[in-house]
Backbone as numpy.savetxt, mean C-alpha at the origin, in Angstrom:
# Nx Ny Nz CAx CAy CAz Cx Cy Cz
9.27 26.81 0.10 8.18 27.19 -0.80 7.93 26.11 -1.83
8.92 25.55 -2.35 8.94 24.55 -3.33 8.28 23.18 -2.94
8.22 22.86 -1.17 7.43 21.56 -1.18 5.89 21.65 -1.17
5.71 23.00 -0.45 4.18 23.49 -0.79 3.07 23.49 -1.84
4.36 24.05 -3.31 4.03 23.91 -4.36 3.76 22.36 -4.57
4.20 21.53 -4.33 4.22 20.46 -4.88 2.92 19.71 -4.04
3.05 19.94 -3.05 1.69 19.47 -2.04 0.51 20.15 -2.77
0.64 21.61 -3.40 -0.63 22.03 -3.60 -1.15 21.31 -4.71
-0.42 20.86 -5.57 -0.20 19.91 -6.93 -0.77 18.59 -6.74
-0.19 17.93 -5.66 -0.50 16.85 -4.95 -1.78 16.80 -4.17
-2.58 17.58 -4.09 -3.84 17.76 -3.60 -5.09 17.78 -4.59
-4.43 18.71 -5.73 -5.39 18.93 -6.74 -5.57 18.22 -8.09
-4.07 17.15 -7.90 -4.18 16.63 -9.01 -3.63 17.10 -10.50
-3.06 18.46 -9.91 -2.66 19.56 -11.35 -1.62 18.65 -12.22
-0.58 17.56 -11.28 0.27 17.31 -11.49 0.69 15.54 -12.82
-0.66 15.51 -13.02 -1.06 13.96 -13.93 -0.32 13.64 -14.96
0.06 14.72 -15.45 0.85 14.35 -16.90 2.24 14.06 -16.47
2.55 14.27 -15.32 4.17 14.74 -15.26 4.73 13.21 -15.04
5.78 12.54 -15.14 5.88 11.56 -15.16 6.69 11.21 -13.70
7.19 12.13 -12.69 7.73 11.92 -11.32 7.56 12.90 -10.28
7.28 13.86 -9.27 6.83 14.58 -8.38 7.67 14.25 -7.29
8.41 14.92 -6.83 9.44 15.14 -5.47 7.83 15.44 -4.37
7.23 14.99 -3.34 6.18 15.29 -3.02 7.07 15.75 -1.58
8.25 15.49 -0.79 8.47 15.62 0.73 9.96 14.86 0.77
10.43 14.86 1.50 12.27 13.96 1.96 11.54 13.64 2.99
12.56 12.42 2.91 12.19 10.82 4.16 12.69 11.58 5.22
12.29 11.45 6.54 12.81 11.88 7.90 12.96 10.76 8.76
12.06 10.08 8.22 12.17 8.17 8.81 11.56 7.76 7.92
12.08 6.07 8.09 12.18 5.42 6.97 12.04 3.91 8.35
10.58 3.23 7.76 9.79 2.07 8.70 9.57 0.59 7.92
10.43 -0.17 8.14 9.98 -1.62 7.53 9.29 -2.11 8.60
7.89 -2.52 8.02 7.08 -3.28 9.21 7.43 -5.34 8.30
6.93 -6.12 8.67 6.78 -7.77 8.57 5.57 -7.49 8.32
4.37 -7.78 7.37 2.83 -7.29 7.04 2.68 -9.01 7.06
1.75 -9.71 8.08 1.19 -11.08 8.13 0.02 -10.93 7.64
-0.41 -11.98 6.55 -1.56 -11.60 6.34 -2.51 -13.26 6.40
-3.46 -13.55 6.30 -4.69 -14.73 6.00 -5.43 -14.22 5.26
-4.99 -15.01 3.97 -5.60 -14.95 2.89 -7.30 -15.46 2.55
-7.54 -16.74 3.24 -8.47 -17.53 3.33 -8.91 -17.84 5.33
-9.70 -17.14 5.36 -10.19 -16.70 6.53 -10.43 -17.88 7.75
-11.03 -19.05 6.51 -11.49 -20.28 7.21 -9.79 -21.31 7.11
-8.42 -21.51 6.19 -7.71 -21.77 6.63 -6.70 -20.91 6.84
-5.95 -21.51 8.47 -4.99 -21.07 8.70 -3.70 -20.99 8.30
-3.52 -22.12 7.13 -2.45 -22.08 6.42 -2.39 -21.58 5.73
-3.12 -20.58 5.01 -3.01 -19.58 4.03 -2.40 -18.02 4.16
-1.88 -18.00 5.31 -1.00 -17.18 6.20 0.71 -17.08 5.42
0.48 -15.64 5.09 1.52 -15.48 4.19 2.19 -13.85 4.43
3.65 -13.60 4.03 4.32 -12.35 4.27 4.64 -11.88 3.62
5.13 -10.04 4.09 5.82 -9.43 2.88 6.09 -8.11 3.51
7.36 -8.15 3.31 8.15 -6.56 3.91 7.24 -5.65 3.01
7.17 -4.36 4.17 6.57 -3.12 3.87 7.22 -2.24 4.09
7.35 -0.91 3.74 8.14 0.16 3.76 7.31 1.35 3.82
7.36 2.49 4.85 6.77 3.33 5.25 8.04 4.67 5.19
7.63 5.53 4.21 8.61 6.68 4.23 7.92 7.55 4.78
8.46 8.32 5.59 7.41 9.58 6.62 8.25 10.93 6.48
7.77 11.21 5.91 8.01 13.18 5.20 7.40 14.39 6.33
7.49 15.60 6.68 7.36 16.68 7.29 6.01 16.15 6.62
5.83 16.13 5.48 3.83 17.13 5.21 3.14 16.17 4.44
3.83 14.88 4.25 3.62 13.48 3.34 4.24 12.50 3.27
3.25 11.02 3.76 4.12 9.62 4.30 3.78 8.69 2.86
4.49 8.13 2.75 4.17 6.84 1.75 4.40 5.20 1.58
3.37 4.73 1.81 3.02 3.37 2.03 3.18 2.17 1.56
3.72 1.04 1.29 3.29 0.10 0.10 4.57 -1.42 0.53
4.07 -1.88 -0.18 5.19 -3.52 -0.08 6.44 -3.12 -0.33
7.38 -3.27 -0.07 9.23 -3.26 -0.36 9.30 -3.44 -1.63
8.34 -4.67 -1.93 8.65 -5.10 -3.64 7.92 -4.20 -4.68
6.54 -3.63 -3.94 6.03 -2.13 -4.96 6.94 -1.26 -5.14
7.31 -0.90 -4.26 8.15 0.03 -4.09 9.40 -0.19 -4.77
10.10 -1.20 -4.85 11.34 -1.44 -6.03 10.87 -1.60 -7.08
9.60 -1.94 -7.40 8.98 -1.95 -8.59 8.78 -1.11 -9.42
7.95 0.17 -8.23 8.22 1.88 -8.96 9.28 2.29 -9.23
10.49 1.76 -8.83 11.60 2.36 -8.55 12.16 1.87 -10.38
11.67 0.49 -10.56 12.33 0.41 -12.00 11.56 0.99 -13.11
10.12 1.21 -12.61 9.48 1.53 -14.01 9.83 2.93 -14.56
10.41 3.65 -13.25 11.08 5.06 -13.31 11.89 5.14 -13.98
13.33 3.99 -13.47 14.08 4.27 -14.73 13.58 3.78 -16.25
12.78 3.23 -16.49 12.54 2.54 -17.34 11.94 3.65 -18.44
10.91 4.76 -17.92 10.12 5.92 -18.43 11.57 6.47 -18.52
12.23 7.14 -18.47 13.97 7.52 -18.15 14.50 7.51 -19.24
14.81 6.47 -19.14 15.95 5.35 -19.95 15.53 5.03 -20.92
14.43 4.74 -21.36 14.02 3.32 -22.77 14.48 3.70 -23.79
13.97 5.11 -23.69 14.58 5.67 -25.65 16.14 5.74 -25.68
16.92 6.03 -24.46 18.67 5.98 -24.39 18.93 4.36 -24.73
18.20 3.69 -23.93 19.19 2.07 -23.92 18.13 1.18 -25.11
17.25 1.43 -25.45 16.56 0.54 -26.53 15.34 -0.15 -25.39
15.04 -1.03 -26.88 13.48 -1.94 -26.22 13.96 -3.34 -25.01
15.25 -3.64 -25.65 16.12 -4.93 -24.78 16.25 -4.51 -23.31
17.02 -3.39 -23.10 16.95 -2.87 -21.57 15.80 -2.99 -21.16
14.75 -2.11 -21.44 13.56 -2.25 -20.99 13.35 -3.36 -20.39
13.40 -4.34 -21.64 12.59 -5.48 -21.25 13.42 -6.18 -20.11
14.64 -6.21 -20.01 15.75 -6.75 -19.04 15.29 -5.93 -17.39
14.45 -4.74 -17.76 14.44 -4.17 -16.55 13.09 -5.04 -15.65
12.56 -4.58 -16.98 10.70 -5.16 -16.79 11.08 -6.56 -15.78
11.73 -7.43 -16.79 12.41 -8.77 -16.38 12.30 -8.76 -14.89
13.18 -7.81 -14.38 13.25 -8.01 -13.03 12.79 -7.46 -11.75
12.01 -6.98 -12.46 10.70 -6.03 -11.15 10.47 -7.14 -10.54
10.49 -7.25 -8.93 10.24 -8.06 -8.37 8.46 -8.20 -7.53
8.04 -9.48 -7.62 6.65 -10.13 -7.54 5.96 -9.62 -5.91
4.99 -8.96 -6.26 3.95 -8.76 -5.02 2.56 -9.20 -4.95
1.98 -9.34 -3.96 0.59 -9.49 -4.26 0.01 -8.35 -3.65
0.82 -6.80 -3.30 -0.18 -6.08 -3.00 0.46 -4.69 -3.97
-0.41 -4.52 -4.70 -0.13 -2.96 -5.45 -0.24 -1.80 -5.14
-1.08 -1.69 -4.07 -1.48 -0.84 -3.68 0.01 0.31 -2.93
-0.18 1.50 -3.17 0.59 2.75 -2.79 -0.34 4.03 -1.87
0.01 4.22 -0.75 -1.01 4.67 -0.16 0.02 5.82 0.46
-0.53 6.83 0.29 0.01 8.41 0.72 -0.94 9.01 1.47
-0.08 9.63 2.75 -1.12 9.89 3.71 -0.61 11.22 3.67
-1.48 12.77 3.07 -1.03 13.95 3.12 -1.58 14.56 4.47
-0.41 15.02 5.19 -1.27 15.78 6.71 -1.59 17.13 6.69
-1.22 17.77 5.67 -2.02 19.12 5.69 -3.26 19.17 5.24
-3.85 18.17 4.35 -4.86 18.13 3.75 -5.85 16.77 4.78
-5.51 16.07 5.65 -5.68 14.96 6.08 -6.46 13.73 5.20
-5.62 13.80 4.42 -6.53 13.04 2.90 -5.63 11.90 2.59
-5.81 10.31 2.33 -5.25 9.89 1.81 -5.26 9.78 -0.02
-4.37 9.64 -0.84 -4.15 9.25 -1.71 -3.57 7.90 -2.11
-4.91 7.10 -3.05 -4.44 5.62 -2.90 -4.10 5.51 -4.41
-2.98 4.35 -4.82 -2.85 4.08 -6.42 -2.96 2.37 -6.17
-3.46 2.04 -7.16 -4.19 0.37 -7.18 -4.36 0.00 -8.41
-3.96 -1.44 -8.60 -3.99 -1.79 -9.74 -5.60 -2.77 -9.91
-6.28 -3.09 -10.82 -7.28 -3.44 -11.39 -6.71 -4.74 -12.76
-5.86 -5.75 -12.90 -5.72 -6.16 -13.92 -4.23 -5.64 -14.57
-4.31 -5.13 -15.64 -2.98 -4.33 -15.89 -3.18 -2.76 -15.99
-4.12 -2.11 -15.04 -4.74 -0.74 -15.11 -4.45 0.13 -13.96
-3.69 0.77 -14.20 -3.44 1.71 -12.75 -4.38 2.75 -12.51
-5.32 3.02 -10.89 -6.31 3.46 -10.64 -5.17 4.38 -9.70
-5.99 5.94 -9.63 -6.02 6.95 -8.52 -6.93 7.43 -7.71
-7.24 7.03 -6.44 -8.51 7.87 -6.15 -7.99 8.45 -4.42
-9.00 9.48 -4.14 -8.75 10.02 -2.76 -9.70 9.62 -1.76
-9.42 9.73 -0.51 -10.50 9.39 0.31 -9.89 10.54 1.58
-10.86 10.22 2.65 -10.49 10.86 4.15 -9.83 10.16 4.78
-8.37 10.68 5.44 -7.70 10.09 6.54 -8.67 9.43 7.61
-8.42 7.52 7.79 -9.39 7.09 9.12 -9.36 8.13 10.06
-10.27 8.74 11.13 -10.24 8.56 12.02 -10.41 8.09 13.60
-9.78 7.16 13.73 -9.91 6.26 14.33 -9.62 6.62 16.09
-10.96 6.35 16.17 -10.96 6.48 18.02 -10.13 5.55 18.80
-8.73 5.88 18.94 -8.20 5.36 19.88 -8.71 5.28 21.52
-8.55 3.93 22.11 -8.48 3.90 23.57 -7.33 3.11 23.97
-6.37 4.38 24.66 -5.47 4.07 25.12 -5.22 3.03 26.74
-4.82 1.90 26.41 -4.96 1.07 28.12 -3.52 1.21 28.79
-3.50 0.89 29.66 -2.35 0.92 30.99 -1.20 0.09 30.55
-1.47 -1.31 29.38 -0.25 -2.12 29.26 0.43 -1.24 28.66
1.91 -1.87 29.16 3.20 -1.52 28.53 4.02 -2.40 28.71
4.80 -2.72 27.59 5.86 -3.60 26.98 6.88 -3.56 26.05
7.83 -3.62 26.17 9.38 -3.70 25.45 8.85 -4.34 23.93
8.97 -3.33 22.67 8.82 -4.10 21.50 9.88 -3.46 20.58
10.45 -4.58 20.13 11.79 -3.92 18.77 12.98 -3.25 19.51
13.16 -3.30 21.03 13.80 -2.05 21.69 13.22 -1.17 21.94
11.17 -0.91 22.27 11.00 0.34 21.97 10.10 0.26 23.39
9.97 0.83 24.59 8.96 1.34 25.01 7.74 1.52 25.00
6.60 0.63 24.44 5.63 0.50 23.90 4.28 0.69 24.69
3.20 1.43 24.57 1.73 1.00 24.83 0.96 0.84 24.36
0.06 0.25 24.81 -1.53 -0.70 23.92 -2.70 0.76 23.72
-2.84 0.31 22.85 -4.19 1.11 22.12 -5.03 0.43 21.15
-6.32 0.48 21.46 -7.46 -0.65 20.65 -8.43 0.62 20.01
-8.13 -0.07 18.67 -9.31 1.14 17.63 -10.26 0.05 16.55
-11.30 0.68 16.23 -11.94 -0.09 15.45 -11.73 0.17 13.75
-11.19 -0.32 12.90 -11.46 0.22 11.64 -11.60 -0.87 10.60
-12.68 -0.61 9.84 -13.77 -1.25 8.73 -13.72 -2.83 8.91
-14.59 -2.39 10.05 -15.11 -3.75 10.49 -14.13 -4.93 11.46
-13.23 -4.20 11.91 -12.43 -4.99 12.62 -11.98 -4.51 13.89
-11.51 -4.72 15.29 -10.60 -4.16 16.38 -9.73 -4.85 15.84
-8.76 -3.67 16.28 -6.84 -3.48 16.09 -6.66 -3.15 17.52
-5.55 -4.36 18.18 -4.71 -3.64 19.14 -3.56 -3.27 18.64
-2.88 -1.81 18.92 -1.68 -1.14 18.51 -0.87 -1.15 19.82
0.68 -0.83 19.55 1.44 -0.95 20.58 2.33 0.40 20.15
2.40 1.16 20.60 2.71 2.55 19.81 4.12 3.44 20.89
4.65 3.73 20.57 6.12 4.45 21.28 6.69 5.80 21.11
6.21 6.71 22.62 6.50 7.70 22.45 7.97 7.91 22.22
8.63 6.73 22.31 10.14 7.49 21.96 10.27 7.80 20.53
9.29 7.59 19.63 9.42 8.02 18.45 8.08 9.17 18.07
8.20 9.95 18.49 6.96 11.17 18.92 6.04 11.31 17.49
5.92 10.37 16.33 5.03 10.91 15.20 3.90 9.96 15.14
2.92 10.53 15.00 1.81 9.85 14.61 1.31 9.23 13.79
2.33 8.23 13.23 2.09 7.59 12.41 1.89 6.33 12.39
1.70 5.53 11.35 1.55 3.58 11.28 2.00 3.07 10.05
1.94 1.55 9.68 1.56 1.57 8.67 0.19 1.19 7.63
0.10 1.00 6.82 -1.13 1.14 5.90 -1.90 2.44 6.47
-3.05 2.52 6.67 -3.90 3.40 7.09 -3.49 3.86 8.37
-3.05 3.23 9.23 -2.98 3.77 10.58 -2.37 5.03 11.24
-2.93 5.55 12.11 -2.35 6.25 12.34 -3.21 7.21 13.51
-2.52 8.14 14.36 -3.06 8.81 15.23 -2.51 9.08 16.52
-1.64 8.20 16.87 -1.34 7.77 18.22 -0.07 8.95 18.74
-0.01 9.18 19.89 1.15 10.40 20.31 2.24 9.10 19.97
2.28 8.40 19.11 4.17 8.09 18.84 3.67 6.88 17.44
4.91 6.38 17.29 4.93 5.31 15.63 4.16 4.19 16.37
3.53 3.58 15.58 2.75 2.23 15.87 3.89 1.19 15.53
4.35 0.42 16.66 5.71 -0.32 16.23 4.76 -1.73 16.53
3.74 -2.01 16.40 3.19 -3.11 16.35 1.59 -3.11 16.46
0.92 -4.14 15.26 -0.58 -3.48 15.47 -1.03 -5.08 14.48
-2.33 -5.67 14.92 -3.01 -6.63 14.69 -4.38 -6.37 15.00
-5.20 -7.20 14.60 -6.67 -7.18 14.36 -6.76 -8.12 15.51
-7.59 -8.69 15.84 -8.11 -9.15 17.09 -8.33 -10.73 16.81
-8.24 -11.45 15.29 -8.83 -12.48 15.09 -7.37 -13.03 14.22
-6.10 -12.01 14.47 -4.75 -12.22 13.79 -4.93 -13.07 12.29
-6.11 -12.00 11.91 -5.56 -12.34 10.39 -4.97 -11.18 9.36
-4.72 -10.29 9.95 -3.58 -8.76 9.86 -2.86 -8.70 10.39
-0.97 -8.37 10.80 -0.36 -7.71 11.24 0.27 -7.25 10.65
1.23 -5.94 11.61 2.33 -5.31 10.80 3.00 -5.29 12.12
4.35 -6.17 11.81 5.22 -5.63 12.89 6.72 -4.66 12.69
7.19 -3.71 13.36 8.27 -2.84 12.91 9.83 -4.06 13.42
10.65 -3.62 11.86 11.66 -4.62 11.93 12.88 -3.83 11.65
12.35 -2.19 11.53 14.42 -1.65 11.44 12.99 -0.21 10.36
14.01 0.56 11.90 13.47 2.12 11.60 14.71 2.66 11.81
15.16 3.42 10.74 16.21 4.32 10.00 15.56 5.82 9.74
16.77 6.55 10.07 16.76 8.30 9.98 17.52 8.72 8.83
17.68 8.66 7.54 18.67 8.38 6.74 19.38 10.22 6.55
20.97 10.13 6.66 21.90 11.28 6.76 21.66 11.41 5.39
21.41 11.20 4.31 21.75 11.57 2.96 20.23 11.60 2.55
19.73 12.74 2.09 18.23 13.57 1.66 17.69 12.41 0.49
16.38 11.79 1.07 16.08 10.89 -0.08 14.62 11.55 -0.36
14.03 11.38 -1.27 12.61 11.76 -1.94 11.73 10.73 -1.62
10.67 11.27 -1.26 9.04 11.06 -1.30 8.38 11.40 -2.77
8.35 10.11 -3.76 8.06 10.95 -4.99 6.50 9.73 -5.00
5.95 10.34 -6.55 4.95 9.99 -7.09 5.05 10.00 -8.40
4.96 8.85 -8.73 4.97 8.39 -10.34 3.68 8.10 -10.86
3.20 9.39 -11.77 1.56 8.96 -12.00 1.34 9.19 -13.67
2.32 8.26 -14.97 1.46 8.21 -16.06 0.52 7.42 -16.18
-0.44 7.57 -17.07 -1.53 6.90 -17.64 -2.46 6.12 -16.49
-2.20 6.86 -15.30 -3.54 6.18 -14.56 -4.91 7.14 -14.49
-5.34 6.41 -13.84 -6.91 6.49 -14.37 -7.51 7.20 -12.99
-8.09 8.20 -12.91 -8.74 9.04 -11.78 -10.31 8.13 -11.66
-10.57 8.15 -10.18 -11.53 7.40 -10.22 -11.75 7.60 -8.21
-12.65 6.80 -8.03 -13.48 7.09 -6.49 -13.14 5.99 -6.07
-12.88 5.65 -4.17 -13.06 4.38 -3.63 -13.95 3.69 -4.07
-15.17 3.99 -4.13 -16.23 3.26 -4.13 -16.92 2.53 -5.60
-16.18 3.24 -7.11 -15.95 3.11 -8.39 -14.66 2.09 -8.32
-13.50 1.68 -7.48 -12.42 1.00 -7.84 -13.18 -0.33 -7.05
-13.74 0.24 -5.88 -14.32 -1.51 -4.97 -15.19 -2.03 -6.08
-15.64 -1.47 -6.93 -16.80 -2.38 -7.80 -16.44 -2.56 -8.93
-14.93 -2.14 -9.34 -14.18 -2.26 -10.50 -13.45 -3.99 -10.39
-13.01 -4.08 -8.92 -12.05 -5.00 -8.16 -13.43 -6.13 -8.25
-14.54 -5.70 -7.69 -15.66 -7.05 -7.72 -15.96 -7.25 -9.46
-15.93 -6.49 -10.20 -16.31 -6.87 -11.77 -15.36 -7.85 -12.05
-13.84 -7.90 -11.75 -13.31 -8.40 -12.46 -12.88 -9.79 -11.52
-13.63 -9.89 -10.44 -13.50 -11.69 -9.86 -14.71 -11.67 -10.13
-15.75 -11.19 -10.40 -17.01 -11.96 -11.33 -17.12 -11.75 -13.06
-15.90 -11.42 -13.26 -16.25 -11.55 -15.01 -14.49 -11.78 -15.46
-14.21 -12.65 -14.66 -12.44 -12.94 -14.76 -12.28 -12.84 -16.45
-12.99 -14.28 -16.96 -12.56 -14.51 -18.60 -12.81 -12.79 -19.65
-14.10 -12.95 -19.26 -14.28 -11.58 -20.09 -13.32 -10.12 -20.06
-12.78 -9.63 -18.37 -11.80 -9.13 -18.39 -10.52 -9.24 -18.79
-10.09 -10.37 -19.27 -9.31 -11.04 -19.66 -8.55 -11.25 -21.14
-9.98 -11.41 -21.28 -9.87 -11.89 -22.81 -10.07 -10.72 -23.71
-10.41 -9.54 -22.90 -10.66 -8.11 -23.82 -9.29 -7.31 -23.22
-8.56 -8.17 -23.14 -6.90 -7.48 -23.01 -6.39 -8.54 -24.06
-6.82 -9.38 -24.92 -5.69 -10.04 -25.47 -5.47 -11.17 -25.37
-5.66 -11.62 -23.88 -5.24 -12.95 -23.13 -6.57 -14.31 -23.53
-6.34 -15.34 -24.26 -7.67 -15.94 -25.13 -7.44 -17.29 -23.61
-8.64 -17.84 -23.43 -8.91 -18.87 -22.49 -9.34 -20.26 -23.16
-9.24 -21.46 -22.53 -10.25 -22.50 -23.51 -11.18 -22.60 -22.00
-12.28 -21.87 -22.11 -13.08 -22.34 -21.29 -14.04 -23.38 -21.35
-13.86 -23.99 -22.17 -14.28 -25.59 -21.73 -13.20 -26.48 -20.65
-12.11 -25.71 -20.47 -11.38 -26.75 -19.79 -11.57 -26.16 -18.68
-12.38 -28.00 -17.97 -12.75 -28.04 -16.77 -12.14 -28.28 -15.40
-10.70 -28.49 -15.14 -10.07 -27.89 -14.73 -9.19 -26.89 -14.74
-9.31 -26.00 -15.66 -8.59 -24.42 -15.53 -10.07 -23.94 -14.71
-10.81 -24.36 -15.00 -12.39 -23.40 -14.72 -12.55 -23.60 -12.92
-12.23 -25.33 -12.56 -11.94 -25.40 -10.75 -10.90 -24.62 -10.25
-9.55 -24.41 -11.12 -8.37 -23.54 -10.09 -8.83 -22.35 -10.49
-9.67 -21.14 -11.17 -10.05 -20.51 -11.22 -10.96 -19.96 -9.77
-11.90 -20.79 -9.96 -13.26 -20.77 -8.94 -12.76 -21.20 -7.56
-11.50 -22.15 -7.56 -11.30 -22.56 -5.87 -10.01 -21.33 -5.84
-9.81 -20.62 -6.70 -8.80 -19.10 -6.08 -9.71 -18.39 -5.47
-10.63 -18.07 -6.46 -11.81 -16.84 -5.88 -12.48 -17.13 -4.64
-12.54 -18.72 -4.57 -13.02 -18.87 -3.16 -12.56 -18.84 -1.73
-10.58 -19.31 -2.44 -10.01 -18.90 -0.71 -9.23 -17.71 -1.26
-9.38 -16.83 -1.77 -9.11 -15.18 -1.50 -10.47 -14.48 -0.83
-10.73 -14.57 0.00 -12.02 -14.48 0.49 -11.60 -12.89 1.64
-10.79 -12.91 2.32 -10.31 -12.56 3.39 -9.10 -11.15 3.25
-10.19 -9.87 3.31 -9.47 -8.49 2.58 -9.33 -7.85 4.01
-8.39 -7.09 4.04 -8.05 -6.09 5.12 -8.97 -5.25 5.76
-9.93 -4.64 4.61 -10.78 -3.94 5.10 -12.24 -4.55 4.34
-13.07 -4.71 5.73 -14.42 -5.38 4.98 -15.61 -4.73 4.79
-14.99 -2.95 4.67 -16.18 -2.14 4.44 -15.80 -0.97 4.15
């Protein structure tokens, strides 16, 4: 009865003030390798980063290894600060380790809704959307991947084909990031022009009950379509967003102003292009 409650919480949002939410226990536990191309036109801009996929009875949760240890300190940190002082803190802060993707993505299956958290600058955003659903077509290949029994499945999503390689020996329908659908785990899945992958590198059943939680102070409720034009304001008004946090620029200097403008130009190349 008690995870219900918390799902119903987790649906409606009742739950904003609270500073941690038990939402489901891990039943598997998925590190994929996430390849990504940053800059579309070079190929050397091809860069990595362990991901971690916790998959719950009624709620999965998504995000980089290093988000995810990241939440893990700011937790103790909300916890702790007033016990150990401002020094801990900052010793903790210290060592949150560096990502370039913030994003936390919860896929609830009773509700088939995802829940995304995203950062904007130093601003944490919440918004909901609809689980993809993505028309799988399942083909005839099959191949040995990770140890696993694998078959091909090609789906289209926002603006791209994905071939998936998916294994009924692991019977859940799940992936990582968005994916998902397939009669087994997606133990391998790329876009067609390999400037996405996620490959599975060590899937664990863990004997000792771990939590599916959600850490949601002071973020900000808001819509997909209000955060995509939040994310474009602030690579077209960098200084001004910037500088109304505190952070002062000399924008006359004409090279801070080129490594500025040649970032924005090879970050060109987003996961989803619609």
């Amino acid at each position: 009865m008690k995870t219900f409650i918390y799902i119903f919480l987790f649906i409606h949002g009742s739950f904003l003030s609270l500073a941690q939410v038990m939402l489901d226990s891990v039943t598997v536990r998925c590190h994929y390798l996430f390849t990504y191309q940053e800059d579309s036109t070079n190929i050397t801009s091809k860069k990595s980063e362990t991901t971690v996929l916790l998959i719950g009875k009624h709620i999965s949760r998504f995000s980089t290894l290093n988000t995810f240890k990241a939440d893990s300190v700011w937790s103790v940190i909300r916890k702790d600060r007033e016990k150990y002082g401002k020094e801990y803190a900052i010793g903790l802060i210290s060592s949150i380790p560096k990502t370039n993707f913030d994003f936390i993505i919860f896929k609830n299956y009773p509700t088939n809704h995802l829940t995304v958290i995203d950062n904007i600058f130093n601003k944490e955003y919440i918004f909901q959307e609809k689980t993809p659903e993505l028309k799988w077509h399942i083909k005839p290949d099959k191949k040995q991947i990770a140890g696993y029994s694998c078959q091909k499945a090609v789906a289209n999503f926002s603006g791209r084909t994905y071939e998936a390689w998916f294994s009924t020996d692991v019977p859940i329908a799940e992936g990582p990031y968005k994916f998902s659908g397939l009669p087994g785990l997606i133990i391998s899945i790329q876009d067609t022009k390999h400037y996405f992958s996620f490959q599975l590198t060590s899937l664990i059943k863990p004997k000792i009950k771990q939590p599916v939680t959600i850490t949601n102070n002071n973020k900000i409720q808001t819509t997909r379509k209000e955060f995509d034009k939040g994310v474009q304001y602030y690579r077209d008004h960098f200084y001004e967003v910037t500088e109304a946090q505190g952070i002062s620029f000399d924008r006359t200097n004409t090279e801070l102003n080129r490594m500025i403008e040649e970032e924005k130009r090879s970050l060109n190349n987003f996961i989803e292009k619609n």
